[in-house]
KEVO-14969 format. One line per 3 residues: their letters; for each residue x, y, z of N, C-alpha, C. Coordinates in Angstrom, 1 decimal. Layout:
A = X Y Z X Y Z X Y Z  ...;
This chain:
XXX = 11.6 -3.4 -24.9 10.9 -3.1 -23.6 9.7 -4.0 -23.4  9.8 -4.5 -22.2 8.7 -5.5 -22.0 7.2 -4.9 -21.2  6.0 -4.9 -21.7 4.8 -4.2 -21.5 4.2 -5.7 -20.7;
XXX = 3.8 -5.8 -19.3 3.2 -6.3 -19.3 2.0 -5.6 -17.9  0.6 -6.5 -17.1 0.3 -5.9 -16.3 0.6 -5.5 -15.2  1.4 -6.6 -14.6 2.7 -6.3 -13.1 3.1 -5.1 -13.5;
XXX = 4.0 -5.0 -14.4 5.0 -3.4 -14.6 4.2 -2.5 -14.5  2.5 -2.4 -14.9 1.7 -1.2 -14.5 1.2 -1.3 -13.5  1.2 -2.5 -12.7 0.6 -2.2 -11.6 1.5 -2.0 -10.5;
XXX = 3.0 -2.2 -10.7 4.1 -1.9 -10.0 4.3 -0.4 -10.0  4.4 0.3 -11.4 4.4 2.1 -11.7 3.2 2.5 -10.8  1.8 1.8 -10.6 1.1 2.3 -10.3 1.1 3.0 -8.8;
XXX = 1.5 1.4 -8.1 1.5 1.5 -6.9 2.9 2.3 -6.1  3.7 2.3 -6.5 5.0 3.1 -6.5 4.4 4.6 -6.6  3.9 5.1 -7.0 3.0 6.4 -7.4 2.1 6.7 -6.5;
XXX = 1.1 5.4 -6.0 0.6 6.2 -5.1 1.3 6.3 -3.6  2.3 5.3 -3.6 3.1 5.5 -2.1 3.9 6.4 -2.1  3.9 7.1 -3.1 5.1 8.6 -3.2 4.0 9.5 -2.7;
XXX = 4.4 10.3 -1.5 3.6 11.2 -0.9 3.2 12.5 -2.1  4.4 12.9 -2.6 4.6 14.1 -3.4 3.6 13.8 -4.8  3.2 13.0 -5.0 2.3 12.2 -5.9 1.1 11.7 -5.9;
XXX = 0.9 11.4 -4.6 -0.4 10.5 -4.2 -1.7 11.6 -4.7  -1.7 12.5 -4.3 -3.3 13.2 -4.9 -3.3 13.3 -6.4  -2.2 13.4 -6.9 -2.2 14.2 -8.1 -2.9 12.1 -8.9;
XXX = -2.5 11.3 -8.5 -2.7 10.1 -9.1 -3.6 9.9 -8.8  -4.4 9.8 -7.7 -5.8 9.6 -7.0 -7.1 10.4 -8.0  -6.6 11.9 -8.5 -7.6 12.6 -8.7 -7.6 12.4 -10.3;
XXX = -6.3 12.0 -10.7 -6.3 11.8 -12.3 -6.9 10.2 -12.4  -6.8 9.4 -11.5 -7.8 8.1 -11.9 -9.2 8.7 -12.1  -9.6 9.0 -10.5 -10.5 10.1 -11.2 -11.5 10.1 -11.9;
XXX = -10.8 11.1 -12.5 -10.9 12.2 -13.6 -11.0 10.7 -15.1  -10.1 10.0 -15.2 -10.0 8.9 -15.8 -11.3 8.1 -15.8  -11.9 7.9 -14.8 -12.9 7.0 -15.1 -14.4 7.3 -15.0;
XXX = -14.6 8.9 -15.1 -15.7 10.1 -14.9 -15.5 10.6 -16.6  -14.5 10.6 -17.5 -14.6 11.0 -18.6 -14.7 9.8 -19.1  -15.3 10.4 -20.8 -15.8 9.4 -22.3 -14.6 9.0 -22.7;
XXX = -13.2 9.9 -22.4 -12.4 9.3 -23.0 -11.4 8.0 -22.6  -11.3 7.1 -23.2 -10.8 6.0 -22.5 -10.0 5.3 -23.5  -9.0 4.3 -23.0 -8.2 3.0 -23.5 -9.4 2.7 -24.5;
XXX = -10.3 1.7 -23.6 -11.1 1.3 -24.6 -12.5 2.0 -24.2  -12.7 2.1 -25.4 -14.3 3.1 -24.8 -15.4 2.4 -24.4  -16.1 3.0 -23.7 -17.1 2.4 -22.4 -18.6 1.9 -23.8;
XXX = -18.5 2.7 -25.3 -19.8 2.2 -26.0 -19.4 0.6 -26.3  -18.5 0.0 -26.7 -17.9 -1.6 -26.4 -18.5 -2.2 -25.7  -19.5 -3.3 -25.6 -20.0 -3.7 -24.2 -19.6 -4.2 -23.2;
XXX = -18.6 -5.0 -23.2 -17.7 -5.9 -22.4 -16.0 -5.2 -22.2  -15.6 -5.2 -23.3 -14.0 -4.6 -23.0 -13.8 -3.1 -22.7  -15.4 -2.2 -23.2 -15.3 -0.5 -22.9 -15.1 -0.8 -20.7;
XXX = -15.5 -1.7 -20.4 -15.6 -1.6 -19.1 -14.8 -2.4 -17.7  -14.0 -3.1 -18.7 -12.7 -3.7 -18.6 -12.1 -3.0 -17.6  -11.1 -2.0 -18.5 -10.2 -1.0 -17.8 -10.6 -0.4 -17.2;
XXX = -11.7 0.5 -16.7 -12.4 1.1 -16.0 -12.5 0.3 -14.7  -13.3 -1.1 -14.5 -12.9 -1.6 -13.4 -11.7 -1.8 -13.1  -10.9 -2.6 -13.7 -9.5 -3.1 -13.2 -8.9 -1.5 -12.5;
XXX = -9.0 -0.4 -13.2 -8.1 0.7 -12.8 -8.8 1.1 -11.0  -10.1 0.8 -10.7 -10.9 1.5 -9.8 -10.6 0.4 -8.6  -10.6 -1.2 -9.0 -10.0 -2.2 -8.1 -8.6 -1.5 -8.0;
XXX = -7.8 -1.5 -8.6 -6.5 -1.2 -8.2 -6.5 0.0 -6.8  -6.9 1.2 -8.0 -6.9 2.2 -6.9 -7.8 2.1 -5.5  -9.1 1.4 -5.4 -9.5 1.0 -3.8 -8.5 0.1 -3.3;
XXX = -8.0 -1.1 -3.8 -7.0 -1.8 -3.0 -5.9 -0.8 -2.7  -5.4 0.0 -3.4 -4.0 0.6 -3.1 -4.2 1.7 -1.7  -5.2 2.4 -2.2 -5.7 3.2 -1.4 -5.8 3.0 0.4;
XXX = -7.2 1.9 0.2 -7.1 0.5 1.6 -6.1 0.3 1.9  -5.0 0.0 1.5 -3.9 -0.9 2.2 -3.2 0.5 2.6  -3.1 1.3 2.1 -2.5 2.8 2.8 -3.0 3.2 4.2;
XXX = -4.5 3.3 4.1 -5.0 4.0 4.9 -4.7 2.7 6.2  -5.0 2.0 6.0 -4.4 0.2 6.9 -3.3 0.3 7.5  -2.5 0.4 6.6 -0.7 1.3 7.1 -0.5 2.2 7.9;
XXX = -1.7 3.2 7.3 -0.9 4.7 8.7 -1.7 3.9 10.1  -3.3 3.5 9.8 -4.0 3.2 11.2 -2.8 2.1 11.9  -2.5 1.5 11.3 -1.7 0.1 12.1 -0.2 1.3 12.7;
XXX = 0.4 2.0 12.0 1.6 2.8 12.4 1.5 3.9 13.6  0.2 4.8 13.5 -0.6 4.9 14.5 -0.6 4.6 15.7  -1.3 2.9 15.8 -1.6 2.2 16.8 -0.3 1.9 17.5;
XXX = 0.6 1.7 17.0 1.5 1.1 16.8 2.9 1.9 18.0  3.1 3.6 17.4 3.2 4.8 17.8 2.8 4.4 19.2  1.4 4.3 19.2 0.9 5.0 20.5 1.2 3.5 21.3;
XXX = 1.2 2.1 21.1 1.6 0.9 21.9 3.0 1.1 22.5  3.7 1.8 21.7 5.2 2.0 21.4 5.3 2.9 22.7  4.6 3.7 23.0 4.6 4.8 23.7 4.1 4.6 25.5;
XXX = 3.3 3.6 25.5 2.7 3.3 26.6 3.5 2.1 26.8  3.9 1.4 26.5 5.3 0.1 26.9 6.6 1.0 27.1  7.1 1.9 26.9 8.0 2.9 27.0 7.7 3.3 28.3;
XXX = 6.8 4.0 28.3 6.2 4.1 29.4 6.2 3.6 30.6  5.6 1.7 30.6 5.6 0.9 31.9 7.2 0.3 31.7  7.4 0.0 30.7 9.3 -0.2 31.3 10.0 0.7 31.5;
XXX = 10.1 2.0 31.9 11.2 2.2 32.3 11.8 2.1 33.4  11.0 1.1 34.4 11.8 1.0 35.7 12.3 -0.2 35.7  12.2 -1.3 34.6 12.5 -2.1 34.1 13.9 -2.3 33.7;
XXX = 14.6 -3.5 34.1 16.2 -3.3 33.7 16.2 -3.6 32.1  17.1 -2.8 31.0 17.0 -2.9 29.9 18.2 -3.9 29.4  18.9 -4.8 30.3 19.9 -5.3 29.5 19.0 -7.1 29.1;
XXX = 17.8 -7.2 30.1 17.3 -8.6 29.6 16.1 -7.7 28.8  16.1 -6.8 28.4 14.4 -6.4 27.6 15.4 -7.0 26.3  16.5 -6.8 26.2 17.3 -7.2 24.9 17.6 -8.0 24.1;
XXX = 17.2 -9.1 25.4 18.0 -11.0 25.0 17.1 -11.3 24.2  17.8 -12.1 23.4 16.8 -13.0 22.1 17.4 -14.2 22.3  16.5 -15.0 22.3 16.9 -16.8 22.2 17.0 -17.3 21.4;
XXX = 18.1 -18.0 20.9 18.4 -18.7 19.3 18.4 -20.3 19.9  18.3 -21.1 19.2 18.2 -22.2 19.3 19.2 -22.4 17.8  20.3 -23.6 18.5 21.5 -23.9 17.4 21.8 -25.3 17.0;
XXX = 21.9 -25.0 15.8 21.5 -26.2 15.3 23.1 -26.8 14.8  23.6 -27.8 15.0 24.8 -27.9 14.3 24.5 -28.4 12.5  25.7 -27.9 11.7 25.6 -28.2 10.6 26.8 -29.2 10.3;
X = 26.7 -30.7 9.3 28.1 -31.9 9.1 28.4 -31.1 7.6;
């Protein structure tokens, strides 16, 4: 079995995009970085504080890019909703056309 940091930061992030999951991981980082007990402990001067950051970067970035997601999906929703809106007296068979440009292949 291969241990490296991608694979936990891939478990990680897979975890918090699982709805059924997201608090429960949110509140165990936590809980993780408010207790003595740790990977490496925080009395260590340099490596006790290692993990602690890296786990709290993770979780703000993972977090951020979530909350980024629903606001852009959102926005997104409601653009979706107001162009629905002014086209529909609009003929839908050219709202459809897409233009390819073709390239021959020898």
């Amino acid at each position: 079995m291969k241990f490296s940091i991608q694979s936990i930061y891939a478990w990680y992030r897979n975890l918090l995009r699982h709805p059924q999951y997201r608090w429960w991981v949110i509140l165990g980082t936590l809980v993780y970085l408010i207790s003595p007990i740790d990977i490496s402990p925080d009395v260590i001067p340099i490596l006790g504080q290692v993990d602690d950051v890296f786990l709290l970067t993770l979780l703000v970035t993972e977090v951020s890019s979530l909350v980024i997601e629903s606001f852009k999906s959102r926005q997104g929703q409601s653009t979706e909703e107001n162009v629905t809106n002014a086209t529909t007296h609009v003929d839908t068979s050219t709202a459809n056309t897409v233009d390819v440009d073709a390239v021959s292949v020898k």
